[in-house]
N, C-alpha and C positions, 0 to 999 in steps of 0.2 A: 631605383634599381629593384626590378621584381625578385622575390623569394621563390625558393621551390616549394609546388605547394606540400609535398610530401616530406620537407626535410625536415630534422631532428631540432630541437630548441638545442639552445647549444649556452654553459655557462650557469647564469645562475635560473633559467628559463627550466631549462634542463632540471634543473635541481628541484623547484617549485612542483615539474611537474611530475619527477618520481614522489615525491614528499606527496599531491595528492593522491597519486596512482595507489600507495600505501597505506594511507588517511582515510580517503573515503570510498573510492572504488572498492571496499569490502564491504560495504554496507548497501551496496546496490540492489538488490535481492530486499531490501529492507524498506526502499526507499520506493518500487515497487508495487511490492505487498500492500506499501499506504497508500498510494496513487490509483490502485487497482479500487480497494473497498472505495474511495469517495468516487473515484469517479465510473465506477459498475462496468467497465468497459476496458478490455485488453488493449485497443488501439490508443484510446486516450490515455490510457495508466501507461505506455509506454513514451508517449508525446510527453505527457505531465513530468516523465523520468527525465525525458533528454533537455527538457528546458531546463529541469530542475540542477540537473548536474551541467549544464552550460553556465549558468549563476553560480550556482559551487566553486566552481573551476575560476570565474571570474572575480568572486571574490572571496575567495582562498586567502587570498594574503591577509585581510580584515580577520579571519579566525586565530583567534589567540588562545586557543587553548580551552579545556574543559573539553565534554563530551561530544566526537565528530558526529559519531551518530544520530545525536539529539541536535545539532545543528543541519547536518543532510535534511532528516523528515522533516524541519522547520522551515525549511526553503521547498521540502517538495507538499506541506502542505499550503504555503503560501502561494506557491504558482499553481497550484490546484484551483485556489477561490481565487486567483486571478487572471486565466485562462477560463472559468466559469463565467467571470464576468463578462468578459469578454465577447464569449458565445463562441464554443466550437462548432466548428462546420458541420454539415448533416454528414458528410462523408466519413468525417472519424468514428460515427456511429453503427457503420455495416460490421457486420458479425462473420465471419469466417466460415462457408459452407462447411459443414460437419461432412458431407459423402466424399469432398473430395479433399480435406482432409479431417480423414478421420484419428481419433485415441484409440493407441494401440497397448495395450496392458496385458499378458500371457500369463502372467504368474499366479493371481486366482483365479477361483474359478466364476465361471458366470452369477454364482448364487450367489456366492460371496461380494461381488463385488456389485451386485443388483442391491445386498443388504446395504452396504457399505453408502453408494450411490443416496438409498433413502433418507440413512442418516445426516450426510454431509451435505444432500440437498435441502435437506429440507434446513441443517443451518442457517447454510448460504442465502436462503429467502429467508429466513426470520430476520439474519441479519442486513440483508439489504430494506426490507422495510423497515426499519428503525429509522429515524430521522439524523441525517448525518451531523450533528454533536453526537449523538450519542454513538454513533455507530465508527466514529475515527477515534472517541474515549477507548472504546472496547477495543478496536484493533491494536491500537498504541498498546493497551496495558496485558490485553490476552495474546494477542498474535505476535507482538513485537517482542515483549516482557518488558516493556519503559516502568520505572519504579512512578509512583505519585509526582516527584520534583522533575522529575523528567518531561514527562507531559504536559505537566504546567509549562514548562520553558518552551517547548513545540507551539502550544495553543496560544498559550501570551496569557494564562487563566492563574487563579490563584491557586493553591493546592487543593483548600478547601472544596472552592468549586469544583474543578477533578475529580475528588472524592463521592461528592453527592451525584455528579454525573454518573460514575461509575456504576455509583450501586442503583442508580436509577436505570440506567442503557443493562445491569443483567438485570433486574428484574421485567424490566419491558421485554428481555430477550427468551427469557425463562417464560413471560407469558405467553409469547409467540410461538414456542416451542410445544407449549402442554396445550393449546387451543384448538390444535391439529385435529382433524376428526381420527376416531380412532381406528380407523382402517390402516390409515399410515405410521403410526408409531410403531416402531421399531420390534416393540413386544409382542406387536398381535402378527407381526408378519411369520410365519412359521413355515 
């Protein structure tokens, strides 16, 4: 007997799936942000999303508890390195023409947001050349705010290790930063 494919879970189906709707759909936005820095790439970071919360969703009933959020980016880094493995197609790779669509922002003004622009561009490439251990340490701990124990339980790492990563991916990050010539640092732009 076919089902419709639009109908509602009905029972205890229903209930599972307000309970993830709750759980972990708030942390999507989180789950993202991870899938984005490893995998440099909007298309893929949101493919890496939708596998990642089809797994979620899937085995939801196995989560017993402790922190969803640390469980979500533990599945969206593990379908990350393994959709890498894999080999994504060259098509998830095309970039979204900027003329036609373009970022639209009103609110400062061009100087401002030309400064702004240097700064956070030139992050964003310090941070992408970082080798991705160190560069999914840093976003877990800076961009996310995961405590040390947290990101150990994402990565499968001891604390320790975490630790030394850490202050290794900001110093490699801080070097990247200060190696800039100095035309584009942020002080000499006036």
């Amino acid at each position: 007997m076919p089902t419709e494919p639009n109908a509602r879970p009905s029972g205890a189906d229903a209930a599972r799936s307000e309970r993830f709707e709750a759980q972990v759909v708030p942390y999507l936005d989180a789950a993202y942000n991870l899938a984005f820095w490893l995998a440099h790439n909007p298309a893929d970071a949101q493919d890496v999303v939708q596998e990642a919360m089809l797994r979620a969703l899937r085995y939801f009933d196995s989560f017993h508890g402790g922190d969803v959020r640390v469980w979500l980016l533990a599945i969206v880094r593990n379908t990350f390195y393994t959709l890498r493995g894999r080999g994504l197609p060259d098509a998830l790779h095309e970039e979204l023409d900027d003329d036609i669509h373009p970022l639209v922002d009103d609110a400062p003004s061009p100087e401002a947001v030309t400064l702004l622009a240097v700064d956070v561009g030139a992050l964003q490439a310090a941070l992408e050349r970082l080798p991705a251990p160190l560069r999914e340490i840093l976003v877990l701990r800076e961009l996310e705010e995961c405590s040390y124990k947290e990101i150990a339980g994402i990565t499968g790492q001891k604390i320790g290790t975490v630790m030394s990563r850490l202050a290794r991916a900001r110093e490699r990050l801080r070097n990247e930063l200060t190696c800039r010539p100095k035309e584009v640092r942020r002080h000499d732009v006036r």
